[in-house]
Each structure stands twice: as C-alpha cells, then as structure tokens.
N, C-alpha and C positions, 0 to 999 in steps of 0.2 A: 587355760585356753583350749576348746574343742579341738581335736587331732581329725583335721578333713580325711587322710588318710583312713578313719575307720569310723566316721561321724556318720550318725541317724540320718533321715531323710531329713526330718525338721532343721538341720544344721546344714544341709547344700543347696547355702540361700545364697553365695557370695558369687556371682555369676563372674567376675574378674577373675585373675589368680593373686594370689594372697606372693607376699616375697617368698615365705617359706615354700607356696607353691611352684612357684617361678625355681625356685635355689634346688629341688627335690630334680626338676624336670631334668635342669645344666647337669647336673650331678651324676643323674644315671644317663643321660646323653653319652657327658665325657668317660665313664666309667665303662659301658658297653664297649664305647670304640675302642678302647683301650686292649680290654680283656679279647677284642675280636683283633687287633692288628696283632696281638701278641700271640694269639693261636695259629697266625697264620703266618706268621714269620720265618723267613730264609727254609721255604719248600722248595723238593723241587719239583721240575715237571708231571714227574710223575703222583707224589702225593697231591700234588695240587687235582690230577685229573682221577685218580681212584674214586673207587664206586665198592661199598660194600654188598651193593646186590645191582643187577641190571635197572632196578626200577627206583632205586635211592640217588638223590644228588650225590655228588661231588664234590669237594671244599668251592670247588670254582662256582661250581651252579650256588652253592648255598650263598655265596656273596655275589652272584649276579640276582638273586632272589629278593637278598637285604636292598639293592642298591633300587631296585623296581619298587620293591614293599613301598620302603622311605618316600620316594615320591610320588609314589599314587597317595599314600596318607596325607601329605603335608598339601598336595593339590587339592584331594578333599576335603581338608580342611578348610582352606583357601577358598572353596567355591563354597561349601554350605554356609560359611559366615555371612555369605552374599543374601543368604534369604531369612527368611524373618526367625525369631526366637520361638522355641519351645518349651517354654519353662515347665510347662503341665509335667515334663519329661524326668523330670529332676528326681523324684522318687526312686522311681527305678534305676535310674545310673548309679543313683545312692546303695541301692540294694544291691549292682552287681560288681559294684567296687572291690569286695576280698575276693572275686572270682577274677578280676581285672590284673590286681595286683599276684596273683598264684602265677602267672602267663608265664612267666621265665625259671619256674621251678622246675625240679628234674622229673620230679612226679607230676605235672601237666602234662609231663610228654608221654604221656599214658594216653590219653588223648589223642588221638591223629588228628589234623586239621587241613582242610583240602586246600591249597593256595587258590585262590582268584586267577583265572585263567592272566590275566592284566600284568601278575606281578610274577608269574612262573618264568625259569631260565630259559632261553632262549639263544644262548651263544654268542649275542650283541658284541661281545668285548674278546678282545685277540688271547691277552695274556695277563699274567698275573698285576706285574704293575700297572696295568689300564684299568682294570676292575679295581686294585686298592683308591687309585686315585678317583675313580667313580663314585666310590662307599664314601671317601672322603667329603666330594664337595656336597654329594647328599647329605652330609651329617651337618653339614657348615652351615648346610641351606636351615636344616631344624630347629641345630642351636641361634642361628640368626632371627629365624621366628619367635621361639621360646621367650627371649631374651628381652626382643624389642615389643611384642603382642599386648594390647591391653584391650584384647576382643572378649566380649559376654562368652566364656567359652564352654561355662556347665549351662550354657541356654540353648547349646548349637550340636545336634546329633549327626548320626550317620550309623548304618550298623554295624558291627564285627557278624562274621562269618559263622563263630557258634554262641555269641551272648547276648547278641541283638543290637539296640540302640545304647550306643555309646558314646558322653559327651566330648566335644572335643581338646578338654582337659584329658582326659582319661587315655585319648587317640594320641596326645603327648608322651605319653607315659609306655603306651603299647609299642611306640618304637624302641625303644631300650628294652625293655620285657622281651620282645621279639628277637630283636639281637642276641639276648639272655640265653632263649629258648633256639635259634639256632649255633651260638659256642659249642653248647652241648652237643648238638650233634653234630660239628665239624669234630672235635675230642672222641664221639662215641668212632664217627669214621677212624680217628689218629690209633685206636684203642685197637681196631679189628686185629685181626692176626695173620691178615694177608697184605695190611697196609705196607707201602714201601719205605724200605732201608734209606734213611738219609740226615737233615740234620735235624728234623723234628724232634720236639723232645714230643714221647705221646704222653695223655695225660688222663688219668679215671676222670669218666664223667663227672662233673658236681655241680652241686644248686651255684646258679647265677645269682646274688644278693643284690 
C-alpha cells in the first residue's frame, strides 16, 4: 500500500482522509499536548514569565501563541471548506509534504518564521491555569474535528507563511508540528542559564517525533 506520508503526486488522488490518515492526525494531536503539558508543568511564576532576551517569548506568551495558532488554523479551515475544490492544487501539496512534515524538528528552527500578526501573544489570559485550560479546549476543538471530518481535505488549500499552499490535511498536521516546534523552545528557554530556580526539571533541546 502507497505511504501518503511520502507518496508521488500521482498517488494524492484520495481527497477524504484514509483511517490511517485520520489515526496519524489523533496521534500527534494527543502526543504534542502531552509532551507540552508536561514541559510546563508545576512552574512557577517566575519561570512561567522569563524571557531569554527582551524580544523572545516567554513560556506564557509561547502557549498564549499555541492557543491563537490552533484557532485561526481550525477556523480556516472551517471557512475554506466553504468554497469550492482545487484539485489542480494537489501536486504541489504533494511536493511540499517532506518540508511540511520537518515543521517540528530542532533543525527547522533554524529557520525563523514571523508569526501572523492574528496569532501573536497579546496578554488575553491572567495566569497560568487560564491559558493551560485555553490550549486545552483548543485542542478538544481539533481533535473533535479530526475525528468526526469526512471533508475533500487534500482538494481545499490556504497558505502557510513560508511553503505556500497547503492542503488542509497537511494544516491537520502543522498543528502538532507546531506545537513540536514550539516545546523546543519553551526547553531552549528552561535550558538558558539565567532561567529561574524552582521545580522545573530543565531539559536539552530535542527533536519533537
């Protein structure tokens, strides 16, 4: 059986998602959120609000950043479904699939990528437990779509920021990638050598899988 994950153009004819598609999405869904409650677990104040330089988030900014990301994606996905298919498109999603799937390795973040004004921190949320339960029902909302979705979803684009048009299978996927891609740098912060004394364990950066 073709592995959509790394299949030719000629092979991203299946506009639905395949179960293994479906089962790949839940998977790194649940796995992301996992690997991010756990990096942020029992901080306190002040690691929460540390800053390795004046112009770098903060563990708090980085998950008021996830909780925006998640719902401008899953909206946009939401509304582009509304308009008609772009199959023409499909080649090219195909082609920037192994750049789609790098998104959450430690070397992407070589890489800087400007956030969308839409989904940058903005201070919305008091404290730490308002913001985990923020992240939370955003994720509820994903895996609730993922789950129950049987929309044409490699027929329906919208762009990423440095890859272009991405279907929105693939915009399934870049939420968990994403999440991936900021652990690392809640860790890279935990890592610093002015971060605050407290119950954090800190941890070497490493690839998100």
């Amino acid at each position: 059986m073709p592995n959509r994950h790394s299949a030719p153009a000629s092979e991203w004819n299946n506009a639905t998602m395949t179960p293994s598609d479906r089962q790949q999405v839940l998977n790194q869904l649940a796995s992301s959120q996992s690997r991010l409650l756990a990096a942020v677990a029992d901080l306190t104040s002040q690691q929460w609000h540390f800053r390795e330089d004046p112009d770098r988030w903060s563990i708090a900014e980085n998950i008021e950043h996830l909780i925006h990301f998640e719902s401008f994606i899953t909206q946009a996905i939401s509304n582009v479904l509304e308009h008609p298919a772009e199959p023409e498109k499909q080649s090219q999603a195909a082609l920037n699939h192994p750049r789609v799937l790098s998104l959450g390795s430690a070397e992407s973040r070589r890489t800087q990528l400007t956030a969308r004004e839409a989904v940058r921190p903005t201070g919305q949320w008091s404290g730490p437990s308002v913001l985990i339960e923020e992240f939370r029902r955003a994720r509820a909302r994903s895996v609730a779509f993922a789950s129950q979705t049987d929309a044409d979803l490699h027929s329906h684009f919208f762009p990423h920021i440095a890859f272009g048009d991405l279907d929105c299978y693939q915009w399934l996927l870049v939420i968990s990638l994403h999440t991936g891609r900021h652990i690392l740098q809640i860790q890279q912060v935990q890592a610093h050598a002015s971060y605050p004394e407290g119950n954090a364990i800190r941890e070497t950066p490493r690839e998100i899988s």
